[in-house]
N, CA, C and O atoms as CSV, one atom per row, in Angstrom:
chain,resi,resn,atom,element,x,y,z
A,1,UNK,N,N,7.641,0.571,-42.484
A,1,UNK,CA,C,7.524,1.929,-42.990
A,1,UNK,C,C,6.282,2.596,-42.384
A,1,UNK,O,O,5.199,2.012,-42.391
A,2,UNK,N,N,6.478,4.112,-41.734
A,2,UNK,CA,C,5.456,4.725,-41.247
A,2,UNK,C,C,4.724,4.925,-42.339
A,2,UNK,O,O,5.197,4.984,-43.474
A,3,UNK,N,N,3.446,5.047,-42.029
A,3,UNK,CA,C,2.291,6.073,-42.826
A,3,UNK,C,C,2.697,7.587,-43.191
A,3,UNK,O,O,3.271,8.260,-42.335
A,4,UNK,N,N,2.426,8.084,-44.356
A,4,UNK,CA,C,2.485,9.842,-44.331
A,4,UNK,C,C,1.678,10.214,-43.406
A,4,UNK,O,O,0.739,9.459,-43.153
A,5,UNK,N,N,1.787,11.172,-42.832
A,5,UNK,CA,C,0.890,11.679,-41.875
A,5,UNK,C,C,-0.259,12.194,-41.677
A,5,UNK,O,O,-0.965,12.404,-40.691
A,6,UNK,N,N,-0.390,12.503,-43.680
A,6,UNK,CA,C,-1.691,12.769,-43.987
A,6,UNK,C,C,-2.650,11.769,-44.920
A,6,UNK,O,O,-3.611,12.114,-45.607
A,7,UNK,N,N,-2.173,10.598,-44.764
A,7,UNK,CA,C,-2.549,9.872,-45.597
A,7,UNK,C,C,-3.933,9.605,-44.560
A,7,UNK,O,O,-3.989,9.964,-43.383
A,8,UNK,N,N,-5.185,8.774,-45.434
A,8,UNK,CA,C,-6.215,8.532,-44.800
A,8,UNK,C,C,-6.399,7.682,-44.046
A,8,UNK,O,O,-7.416,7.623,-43.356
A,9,UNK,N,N,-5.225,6.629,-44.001
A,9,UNK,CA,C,-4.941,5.769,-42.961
A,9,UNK,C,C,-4.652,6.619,-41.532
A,9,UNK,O,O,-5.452,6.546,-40.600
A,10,UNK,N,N,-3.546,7.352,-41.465
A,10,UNK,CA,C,-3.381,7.881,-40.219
A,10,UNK,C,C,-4.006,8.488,-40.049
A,10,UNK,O,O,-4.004,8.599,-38.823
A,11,UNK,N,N,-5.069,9.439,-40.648
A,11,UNK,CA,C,-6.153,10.341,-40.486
A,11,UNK,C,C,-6.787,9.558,-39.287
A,11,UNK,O,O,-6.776,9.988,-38.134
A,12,UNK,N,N,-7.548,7.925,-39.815
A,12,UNK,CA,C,-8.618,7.712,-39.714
A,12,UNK,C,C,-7.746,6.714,-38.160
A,12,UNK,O,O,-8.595,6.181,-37.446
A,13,UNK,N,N,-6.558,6.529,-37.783
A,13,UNK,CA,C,-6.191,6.183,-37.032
A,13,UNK,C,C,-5.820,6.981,-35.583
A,13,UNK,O,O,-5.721,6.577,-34.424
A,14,UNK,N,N,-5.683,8.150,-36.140
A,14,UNK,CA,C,-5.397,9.359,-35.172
A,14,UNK,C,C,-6.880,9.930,-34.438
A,14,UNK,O,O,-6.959,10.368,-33.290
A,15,UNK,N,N,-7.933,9.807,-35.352
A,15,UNK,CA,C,-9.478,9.684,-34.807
A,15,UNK,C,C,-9.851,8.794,-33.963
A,15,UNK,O,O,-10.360,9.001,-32.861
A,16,UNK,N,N,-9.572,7.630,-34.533
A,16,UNK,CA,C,-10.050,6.612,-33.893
A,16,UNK,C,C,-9.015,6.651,-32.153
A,16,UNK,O,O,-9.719,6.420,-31.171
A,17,UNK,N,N,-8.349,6.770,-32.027
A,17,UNK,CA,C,-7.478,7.177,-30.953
A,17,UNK,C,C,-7.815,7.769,-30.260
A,17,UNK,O,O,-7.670,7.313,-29.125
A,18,UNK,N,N,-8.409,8.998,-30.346
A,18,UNK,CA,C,-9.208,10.326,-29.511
A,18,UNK,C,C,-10.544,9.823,-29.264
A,18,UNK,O,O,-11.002,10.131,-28.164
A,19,UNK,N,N,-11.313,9.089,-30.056
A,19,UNK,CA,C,-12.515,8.673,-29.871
A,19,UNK,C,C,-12.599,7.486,-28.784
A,19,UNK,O,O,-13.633,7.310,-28.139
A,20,UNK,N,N,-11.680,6.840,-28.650
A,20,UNK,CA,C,-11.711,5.638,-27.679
A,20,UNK,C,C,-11.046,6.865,-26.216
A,20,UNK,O,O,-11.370,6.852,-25.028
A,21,UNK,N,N,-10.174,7.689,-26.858
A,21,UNK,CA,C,-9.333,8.219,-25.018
A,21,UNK,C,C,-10.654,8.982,-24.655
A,21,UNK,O,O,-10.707,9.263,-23.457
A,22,UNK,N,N,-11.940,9.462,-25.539
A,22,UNK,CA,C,-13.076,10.252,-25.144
A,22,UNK,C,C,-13.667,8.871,-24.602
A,22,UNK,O,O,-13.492,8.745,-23.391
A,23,UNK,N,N,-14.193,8.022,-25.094
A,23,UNK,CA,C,-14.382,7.337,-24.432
A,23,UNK,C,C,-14.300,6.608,-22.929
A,23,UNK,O,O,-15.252,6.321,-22.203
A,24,UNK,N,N,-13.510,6.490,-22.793
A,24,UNK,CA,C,-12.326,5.872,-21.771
A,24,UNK,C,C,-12.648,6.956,-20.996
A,24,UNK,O,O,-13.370,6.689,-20.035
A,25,UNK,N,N,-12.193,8.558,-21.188
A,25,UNK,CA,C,-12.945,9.193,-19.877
A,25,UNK,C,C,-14.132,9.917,-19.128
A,25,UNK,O,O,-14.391,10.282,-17.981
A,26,UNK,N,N,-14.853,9.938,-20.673
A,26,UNK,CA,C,-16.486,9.541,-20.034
A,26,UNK,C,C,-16.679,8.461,-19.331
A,26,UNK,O,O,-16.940,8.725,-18.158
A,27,UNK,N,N,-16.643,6.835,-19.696
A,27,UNK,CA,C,-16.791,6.529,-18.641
A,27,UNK,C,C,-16.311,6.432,-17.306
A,27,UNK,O,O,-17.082,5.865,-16.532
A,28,UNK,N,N,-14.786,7.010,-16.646
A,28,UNK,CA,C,-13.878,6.596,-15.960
A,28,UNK,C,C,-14.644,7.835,-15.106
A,28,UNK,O,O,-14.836,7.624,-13.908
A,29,UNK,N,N,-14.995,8.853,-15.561
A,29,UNK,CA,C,-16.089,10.092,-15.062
A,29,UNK,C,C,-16.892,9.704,-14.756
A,29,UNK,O,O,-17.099,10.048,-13.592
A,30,UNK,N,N,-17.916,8.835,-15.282
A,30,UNK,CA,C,-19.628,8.414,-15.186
A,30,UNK,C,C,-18.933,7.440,-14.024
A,30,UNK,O,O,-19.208,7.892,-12.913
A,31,UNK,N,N,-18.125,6.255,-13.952
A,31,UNK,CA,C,-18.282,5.774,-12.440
A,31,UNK,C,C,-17.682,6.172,-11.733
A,31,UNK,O,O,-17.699,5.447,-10.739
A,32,UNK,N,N,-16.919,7.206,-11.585
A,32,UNK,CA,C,-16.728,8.156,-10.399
A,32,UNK,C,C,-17.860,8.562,-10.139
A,32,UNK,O,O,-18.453,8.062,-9.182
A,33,UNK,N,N,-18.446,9.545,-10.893
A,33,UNK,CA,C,-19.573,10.268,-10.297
A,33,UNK,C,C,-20.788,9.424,-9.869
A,33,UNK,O,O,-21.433,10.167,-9.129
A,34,UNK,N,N,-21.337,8.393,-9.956
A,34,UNK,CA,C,-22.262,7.320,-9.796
A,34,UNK,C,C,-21.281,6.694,-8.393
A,34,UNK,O,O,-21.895,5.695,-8.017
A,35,UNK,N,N,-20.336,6.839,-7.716
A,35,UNK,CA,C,-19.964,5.816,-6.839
A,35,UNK,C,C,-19.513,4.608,-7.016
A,35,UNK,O,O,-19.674,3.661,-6.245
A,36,UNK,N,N,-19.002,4.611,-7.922
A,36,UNK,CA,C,-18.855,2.612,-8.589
A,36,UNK,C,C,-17.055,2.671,-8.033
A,36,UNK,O,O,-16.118,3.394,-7.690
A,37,UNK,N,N,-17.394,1.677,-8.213
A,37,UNK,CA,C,-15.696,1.228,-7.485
A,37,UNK,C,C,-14.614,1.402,-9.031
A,37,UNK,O,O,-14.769,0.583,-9.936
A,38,UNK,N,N,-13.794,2.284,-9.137
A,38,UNK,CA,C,-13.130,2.411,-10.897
A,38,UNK,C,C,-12.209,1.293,-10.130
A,38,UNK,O,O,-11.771,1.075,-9.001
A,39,UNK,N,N,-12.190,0.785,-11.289
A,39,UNK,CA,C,-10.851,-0.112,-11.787
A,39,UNK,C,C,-10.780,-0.304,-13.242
A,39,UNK,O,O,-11.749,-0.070,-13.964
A,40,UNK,N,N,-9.469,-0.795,-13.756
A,40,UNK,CA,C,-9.422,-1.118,-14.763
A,40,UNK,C,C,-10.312,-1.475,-15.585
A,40,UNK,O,O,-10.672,-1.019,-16.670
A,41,UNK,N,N,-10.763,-2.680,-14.718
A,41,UNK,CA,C,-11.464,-3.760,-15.652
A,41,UNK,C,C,-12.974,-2.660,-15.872
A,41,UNK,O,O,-13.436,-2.446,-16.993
A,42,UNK,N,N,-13.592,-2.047,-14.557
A,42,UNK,CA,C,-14.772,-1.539,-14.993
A,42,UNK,C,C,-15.005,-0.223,-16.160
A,42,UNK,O,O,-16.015,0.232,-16.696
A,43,UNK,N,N,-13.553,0.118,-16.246
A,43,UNK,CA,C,-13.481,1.441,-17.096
A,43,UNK,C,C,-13.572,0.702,-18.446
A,43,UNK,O,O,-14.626,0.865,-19.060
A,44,UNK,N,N,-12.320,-0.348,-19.188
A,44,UNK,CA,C,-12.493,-0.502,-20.356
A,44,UNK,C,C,-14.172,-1.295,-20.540
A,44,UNK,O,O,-14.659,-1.498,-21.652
A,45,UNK,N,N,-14.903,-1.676,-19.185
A,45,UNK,CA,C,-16.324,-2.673,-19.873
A,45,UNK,C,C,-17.152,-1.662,-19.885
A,45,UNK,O,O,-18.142,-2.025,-20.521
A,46,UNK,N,N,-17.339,-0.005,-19.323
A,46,UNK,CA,C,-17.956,0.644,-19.162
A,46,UNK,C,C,-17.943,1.284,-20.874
A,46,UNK,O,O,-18.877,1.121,-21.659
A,47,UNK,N,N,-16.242,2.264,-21.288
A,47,UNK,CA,C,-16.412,2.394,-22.370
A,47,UNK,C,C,-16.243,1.329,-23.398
A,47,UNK,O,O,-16.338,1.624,-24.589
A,48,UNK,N,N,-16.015,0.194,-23.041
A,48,UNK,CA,C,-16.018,-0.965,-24.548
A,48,UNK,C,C,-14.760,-0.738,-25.238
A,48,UNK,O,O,-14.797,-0.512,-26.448
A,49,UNK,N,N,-13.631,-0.770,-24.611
A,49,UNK,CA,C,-12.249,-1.193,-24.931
A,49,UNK,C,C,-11.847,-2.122,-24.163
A,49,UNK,O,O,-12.501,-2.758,-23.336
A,50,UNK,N,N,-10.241,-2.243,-24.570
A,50,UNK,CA,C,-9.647,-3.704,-23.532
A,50,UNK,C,C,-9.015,-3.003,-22.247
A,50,UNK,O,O,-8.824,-1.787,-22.246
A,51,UNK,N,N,-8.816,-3.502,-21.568
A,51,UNK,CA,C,-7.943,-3.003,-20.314
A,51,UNK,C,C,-6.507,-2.675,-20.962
A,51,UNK,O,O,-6.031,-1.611,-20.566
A,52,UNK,N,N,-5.798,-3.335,-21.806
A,52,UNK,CA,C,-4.558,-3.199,-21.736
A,52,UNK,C,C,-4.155,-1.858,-22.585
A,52,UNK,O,O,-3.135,-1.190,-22.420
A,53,UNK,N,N,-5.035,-1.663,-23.382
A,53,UNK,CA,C,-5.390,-0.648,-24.007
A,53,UNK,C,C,-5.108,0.475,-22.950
A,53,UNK,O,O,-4.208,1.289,-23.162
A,54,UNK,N,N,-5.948,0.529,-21.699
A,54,UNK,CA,C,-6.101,1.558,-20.789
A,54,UNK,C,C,-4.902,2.003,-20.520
A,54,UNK,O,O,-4.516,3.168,-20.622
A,55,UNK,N,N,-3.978,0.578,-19.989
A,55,UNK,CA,C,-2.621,0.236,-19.332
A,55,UNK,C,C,-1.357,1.174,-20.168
A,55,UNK,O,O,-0.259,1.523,-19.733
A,56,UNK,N,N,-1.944,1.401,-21.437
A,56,UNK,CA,C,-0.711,2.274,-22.599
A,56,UNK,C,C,-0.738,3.855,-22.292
A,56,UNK,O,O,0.103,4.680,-22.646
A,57,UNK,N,N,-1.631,4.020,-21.724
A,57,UNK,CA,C,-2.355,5.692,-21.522
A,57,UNK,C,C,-1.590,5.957,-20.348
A,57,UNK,O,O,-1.446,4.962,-19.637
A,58,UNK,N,N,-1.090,6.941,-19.959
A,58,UNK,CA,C,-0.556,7.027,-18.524
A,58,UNK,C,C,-1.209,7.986,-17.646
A,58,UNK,O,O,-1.294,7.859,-16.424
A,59,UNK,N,N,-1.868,9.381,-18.642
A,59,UNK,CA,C,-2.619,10.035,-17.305
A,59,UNK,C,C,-4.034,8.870,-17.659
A,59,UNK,O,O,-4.425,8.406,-16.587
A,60,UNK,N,N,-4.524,8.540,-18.383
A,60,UNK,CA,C,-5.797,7.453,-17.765
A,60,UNK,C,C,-4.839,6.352,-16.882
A,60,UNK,O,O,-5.320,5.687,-15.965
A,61,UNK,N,N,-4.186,6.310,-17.071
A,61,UNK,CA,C,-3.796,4.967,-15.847
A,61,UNK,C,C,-4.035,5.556,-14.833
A,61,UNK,O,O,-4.948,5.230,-14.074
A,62,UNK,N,N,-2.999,6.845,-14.584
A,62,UNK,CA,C,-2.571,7.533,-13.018
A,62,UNK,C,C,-4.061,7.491,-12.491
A,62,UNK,O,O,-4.391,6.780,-11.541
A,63,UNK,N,N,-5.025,8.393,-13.254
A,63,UNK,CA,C,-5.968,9.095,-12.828
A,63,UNK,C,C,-7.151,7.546,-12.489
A,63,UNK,O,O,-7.964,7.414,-11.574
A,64,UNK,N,N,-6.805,6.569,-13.635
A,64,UNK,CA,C,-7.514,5.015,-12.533
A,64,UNK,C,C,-6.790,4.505,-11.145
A,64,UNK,O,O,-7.425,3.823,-10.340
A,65,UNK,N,N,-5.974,4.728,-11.009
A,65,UNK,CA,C,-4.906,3.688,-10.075
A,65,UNK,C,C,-5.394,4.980,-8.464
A,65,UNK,O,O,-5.768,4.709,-7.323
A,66,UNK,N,N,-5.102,6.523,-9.262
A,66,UNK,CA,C,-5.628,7.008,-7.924
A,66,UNK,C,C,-6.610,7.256,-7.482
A,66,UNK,O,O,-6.633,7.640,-6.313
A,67,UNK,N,N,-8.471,7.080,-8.631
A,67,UNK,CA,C,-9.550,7.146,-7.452
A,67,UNK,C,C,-9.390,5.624,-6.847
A,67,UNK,O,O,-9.508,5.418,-5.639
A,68,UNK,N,N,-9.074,4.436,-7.918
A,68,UNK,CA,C,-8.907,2.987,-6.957
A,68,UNK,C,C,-8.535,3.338,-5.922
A,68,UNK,O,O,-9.341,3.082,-5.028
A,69,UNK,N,N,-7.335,4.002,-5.500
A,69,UNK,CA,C,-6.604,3.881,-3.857
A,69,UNK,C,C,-6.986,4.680,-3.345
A,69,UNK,O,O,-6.490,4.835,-2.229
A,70,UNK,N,N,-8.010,5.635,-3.747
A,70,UNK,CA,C,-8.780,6.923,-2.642
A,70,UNK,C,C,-10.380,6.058,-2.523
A,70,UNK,O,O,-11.385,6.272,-1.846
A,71,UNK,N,N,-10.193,5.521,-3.043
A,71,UNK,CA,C,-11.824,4.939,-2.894
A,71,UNK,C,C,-11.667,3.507,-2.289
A,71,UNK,O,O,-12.690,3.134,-1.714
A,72,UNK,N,N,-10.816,2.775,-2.281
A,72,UNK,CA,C,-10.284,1.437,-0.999
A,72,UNK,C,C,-9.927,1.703,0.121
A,72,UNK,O,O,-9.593,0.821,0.911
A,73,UNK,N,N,-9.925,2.609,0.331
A,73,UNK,CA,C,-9.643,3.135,1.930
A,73,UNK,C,C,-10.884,3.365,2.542
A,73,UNK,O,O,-10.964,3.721,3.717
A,74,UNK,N,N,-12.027,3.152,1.692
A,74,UNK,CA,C,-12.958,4.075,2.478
A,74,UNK,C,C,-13.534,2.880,2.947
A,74,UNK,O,O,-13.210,1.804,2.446
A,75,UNK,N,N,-14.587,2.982,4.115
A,75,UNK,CA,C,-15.470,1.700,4.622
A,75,UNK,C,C,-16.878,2.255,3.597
A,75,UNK,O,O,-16.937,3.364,3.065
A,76,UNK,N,N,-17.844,1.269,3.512
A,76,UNK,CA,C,-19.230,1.019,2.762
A,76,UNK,C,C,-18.714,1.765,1.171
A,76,UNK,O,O,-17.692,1.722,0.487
A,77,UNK,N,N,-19.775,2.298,1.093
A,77,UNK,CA,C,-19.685,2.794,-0.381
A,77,UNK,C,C,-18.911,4.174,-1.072
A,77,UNK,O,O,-19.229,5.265,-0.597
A,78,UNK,N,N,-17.923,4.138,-2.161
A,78,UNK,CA,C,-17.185,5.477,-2.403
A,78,UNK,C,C,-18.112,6.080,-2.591
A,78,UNK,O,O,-19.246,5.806,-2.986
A,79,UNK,N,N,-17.254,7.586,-2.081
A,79,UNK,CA,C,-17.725,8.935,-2.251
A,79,UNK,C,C,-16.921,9.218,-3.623
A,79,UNK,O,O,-15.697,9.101,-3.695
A,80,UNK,N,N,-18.077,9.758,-5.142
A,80,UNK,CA,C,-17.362,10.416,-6.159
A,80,UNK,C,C,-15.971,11.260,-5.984
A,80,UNK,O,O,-16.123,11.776,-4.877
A,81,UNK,N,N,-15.277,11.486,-6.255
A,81,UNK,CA,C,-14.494,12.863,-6.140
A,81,UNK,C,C,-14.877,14.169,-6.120
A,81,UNK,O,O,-14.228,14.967,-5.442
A,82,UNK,N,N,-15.776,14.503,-6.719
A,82,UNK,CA,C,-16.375,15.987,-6.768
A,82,UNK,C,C,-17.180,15.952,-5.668
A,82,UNK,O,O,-17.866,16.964,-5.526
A,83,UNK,N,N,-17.299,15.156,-4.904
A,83,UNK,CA,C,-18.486,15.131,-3.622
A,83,UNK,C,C,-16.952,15.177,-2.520
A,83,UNK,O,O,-16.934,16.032,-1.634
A,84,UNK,N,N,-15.997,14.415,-2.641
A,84,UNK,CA,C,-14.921,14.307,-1.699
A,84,UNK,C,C,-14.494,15.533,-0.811
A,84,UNK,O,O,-14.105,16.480,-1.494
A,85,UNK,N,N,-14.471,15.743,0.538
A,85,UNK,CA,C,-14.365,16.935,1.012
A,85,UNK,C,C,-12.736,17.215,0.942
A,85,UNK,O,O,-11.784,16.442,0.834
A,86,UNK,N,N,-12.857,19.137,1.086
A,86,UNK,CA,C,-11.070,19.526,0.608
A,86,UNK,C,C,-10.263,19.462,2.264
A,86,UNK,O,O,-10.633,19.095,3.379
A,87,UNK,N,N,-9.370,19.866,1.861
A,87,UNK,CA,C,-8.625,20.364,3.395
A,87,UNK,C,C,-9.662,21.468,4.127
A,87,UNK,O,O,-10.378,21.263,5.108
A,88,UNK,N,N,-9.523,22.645,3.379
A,88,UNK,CA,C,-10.171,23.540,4.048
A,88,UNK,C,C,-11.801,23.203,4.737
A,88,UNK,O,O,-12.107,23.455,5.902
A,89,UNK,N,N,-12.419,22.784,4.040
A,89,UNK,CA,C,-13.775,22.163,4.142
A,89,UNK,C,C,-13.466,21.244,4.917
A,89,UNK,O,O,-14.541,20.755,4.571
A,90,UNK,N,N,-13.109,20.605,5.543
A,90,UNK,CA,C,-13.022,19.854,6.349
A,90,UNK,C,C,-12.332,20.796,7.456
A,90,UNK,O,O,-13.215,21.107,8.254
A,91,UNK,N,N,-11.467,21.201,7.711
A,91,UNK,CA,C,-11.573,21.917,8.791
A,91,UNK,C,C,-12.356,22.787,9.103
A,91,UNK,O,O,-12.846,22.848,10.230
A,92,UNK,N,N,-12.584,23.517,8.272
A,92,UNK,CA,C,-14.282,24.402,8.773
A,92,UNK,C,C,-15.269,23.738,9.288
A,92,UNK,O,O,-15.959,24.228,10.183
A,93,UNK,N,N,-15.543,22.139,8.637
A,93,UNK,CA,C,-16.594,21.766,9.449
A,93,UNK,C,C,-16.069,21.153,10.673
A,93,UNK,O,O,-16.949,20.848,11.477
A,94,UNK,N,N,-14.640,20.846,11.089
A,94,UNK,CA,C,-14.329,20.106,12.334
A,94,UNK,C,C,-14.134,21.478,13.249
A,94,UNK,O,O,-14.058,21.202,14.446
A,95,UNK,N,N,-14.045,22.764,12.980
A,95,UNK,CA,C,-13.718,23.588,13.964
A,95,UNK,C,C,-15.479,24.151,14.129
A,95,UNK,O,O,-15.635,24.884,15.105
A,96,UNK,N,N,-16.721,23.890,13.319
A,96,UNK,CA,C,-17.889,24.196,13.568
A,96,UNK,C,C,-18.407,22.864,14.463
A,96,UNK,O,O,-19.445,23.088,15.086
A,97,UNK,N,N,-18.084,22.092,14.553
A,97,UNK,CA,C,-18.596,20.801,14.933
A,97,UNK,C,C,-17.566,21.142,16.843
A,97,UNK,O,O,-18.150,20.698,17.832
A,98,UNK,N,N,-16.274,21.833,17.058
A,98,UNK,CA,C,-16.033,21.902,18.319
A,98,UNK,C,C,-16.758,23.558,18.612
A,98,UNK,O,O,-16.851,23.892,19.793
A,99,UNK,N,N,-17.145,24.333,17.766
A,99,UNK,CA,C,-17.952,25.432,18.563
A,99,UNK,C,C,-18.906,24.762,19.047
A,99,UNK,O,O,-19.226,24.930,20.224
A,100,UNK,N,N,-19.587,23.821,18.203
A,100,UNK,CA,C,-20.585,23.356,18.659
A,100,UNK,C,C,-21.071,22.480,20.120
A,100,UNK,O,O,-22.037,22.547,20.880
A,101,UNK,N,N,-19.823,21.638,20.035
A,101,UNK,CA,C,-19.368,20.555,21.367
A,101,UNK,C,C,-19.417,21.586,22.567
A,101,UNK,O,O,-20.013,21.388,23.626
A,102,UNK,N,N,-18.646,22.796,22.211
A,102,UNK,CA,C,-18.481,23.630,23.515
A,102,UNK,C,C,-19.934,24.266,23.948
A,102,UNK,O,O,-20.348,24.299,25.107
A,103,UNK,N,N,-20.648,24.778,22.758
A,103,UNK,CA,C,-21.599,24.971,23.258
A,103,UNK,C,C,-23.079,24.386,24.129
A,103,UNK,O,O,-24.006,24.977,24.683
A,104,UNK,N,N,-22.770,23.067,23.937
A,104,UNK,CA,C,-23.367,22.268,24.742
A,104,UNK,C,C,-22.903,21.818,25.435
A,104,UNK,O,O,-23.619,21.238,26.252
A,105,UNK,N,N,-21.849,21.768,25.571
A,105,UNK,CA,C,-21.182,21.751,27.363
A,105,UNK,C,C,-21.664,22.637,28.434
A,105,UNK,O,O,-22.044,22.382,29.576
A,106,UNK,N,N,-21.482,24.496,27.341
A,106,UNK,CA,C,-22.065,25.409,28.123
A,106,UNK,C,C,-22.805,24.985,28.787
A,106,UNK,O,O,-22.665,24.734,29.984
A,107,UNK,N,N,-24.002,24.783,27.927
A,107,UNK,CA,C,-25.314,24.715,28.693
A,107,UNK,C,C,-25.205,23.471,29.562
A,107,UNK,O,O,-25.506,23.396,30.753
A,108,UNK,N,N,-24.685,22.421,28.713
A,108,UNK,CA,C,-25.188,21.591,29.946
A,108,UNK,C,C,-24.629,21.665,31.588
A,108,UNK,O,O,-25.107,20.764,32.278
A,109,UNK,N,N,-23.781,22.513,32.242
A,109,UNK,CA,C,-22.597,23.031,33.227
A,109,UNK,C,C,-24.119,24.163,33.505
A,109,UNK,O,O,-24.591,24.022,34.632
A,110,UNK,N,N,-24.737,25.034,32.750
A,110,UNK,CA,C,-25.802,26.240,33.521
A,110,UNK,C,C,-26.952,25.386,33.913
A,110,UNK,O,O,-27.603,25.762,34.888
A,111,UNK,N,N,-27.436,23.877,33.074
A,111,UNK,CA,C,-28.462,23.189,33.434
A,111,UNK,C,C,-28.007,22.107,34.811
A,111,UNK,O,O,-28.725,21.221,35.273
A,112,UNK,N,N,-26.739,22.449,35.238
A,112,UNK,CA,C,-26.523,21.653,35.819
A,112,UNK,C,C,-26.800,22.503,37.286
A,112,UNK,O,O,-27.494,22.219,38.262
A,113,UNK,N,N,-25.907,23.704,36.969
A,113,UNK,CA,C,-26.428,24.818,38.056
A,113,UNK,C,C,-27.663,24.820,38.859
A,113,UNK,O,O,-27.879,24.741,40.068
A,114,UNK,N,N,-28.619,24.969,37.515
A,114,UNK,CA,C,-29.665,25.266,37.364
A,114,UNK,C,C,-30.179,24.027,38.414
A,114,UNK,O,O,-30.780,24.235,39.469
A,115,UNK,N,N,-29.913,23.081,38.036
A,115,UNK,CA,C,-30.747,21.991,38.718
A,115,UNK,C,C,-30.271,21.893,40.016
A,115,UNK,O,O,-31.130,21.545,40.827
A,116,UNK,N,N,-29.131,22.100,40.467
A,116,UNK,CA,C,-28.843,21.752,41.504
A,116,UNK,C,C,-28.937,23.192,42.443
A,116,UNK,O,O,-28.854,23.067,43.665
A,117,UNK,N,N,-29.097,24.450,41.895
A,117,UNK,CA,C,-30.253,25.139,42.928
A,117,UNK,C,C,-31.408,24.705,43.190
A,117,UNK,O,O,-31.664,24.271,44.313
A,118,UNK,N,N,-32.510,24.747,42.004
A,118,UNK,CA,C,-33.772,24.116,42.474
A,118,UNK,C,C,-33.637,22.833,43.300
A,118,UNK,O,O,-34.578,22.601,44.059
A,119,UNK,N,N,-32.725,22.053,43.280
A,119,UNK,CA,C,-32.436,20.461,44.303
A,119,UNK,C,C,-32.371,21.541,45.613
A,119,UNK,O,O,-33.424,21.509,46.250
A,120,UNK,N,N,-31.382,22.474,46.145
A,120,UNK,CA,C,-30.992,22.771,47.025
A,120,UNK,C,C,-32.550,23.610,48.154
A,120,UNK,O,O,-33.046,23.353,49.251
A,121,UNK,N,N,-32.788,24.605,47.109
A,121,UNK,CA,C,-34.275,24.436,47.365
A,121,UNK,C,C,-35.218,24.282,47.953
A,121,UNK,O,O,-35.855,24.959,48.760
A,122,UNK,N,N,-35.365,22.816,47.286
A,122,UNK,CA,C,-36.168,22.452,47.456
A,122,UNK,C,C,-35.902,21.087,49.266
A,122,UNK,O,O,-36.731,20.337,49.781
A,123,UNK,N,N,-34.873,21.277,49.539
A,123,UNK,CA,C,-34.165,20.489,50.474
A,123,UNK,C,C,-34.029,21.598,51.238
A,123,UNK,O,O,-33.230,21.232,52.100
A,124,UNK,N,N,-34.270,22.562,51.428
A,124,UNK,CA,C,-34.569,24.072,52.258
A,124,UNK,C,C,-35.374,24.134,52.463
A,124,UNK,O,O,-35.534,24.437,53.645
A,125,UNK,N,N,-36.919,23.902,51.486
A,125,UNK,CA,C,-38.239,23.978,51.988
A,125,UNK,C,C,-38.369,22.816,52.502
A,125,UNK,O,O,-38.513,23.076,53.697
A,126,UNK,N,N,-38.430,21.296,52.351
A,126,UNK,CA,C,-39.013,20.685,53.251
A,126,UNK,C,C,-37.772,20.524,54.716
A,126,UNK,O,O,-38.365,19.914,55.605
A,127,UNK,N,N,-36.816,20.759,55.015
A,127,UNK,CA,C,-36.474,20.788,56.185
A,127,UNK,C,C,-37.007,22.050,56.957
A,127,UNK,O,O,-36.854,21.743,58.139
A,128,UNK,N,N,-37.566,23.338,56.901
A,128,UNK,CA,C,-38.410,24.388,57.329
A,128,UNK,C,C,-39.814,23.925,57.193
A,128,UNK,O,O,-40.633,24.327,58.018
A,129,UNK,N,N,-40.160,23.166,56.292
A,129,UNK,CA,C,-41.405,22.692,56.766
A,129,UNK,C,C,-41.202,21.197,57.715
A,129,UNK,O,O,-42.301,20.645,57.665
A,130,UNK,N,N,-40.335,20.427,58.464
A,130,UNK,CA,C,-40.231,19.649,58.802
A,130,UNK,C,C,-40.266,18.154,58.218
A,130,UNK,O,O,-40.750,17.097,58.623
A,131,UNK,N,N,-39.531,18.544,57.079
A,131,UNK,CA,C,-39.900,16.759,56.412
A,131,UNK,C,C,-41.796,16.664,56.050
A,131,UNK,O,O,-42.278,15.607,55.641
A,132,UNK,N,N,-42.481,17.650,56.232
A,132,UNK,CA,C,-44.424,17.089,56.326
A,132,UNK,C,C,-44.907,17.942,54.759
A,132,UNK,O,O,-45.216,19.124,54.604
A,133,UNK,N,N,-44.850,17.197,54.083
A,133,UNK,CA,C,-45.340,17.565,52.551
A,133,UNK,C,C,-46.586,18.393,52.674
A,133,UNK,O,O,-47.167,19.341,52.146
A,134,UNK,N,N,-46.687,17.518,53.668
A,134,UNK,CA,C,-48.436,18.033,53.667
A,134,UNK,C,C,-48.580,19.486,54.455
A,134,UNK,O,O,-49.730,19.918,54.383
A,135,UNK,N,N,-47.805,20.201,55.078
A,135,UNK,CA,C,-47.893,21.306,55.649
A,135,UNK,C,C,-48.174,22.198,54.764
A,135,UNK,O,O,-48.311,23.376,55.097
């Protein structure tokens, strides 16, 4: 037989419910944002529930299962999610990063100019001075 719905049992069961899912995503938040590797196991030891507990929840599952597989792909240490770059942001910085490439090509193609007049030059003055530095 269910509980009435207002009885102080389900009251105090329907609290206790919200207080552990607050739980559960403060911490599942705090080691995202700190860099910690989420998994299961570190979410329920972080907020002080069981894992299987976690396992009944489905957006806390989804939302563990997908920084786990966005954060195992990465080499050395995860990047939080709120630090994670977007589409757009990332192409803005890969199309600032080839203005950039080009622009030092520029130059280096005018320094190249550049040098290889003064070479030319300078292979003009000493054949008019005869090969003699010292002239």
């Amino acid at each position: 037989m269910r509980p009435d719905p207002l009885t102080p049992l389900a009251v105090a069961a329907a609290r206790r419910h919200e207080l552990t899912r607050a739980r559960a995503i403060q911490a599942l938040r705090e080691l995202d944002r700190a860099g910690a590797h989420v998994t299961f196991a570190a979410v329920a030891a972080a907020a002080g529930i069981s894992r299987s507990w976690l396992y009944t929840q489905p957006d806390i599952r989804d939302q563990i299962q997908r920084l786990r597989n966005s954060t195992s792909r990465t080499s050395g240490a995860p990047v939080p999610a709120g630090q994670r770059p977007t589409g757009a942001s990332q192409r803005a910085r890969l199309t600032a990063v080839l203005q950039r490439n080009q622009a030092l090509a520029d130059e280096n193609a005018r320094l190249r100019r550049q040098l290889a007049r003064a070479l030319g030059d300078q292979r003009t003055t000493r054949t008019r001075s005869g090969n003699n530095p010292g002239r």
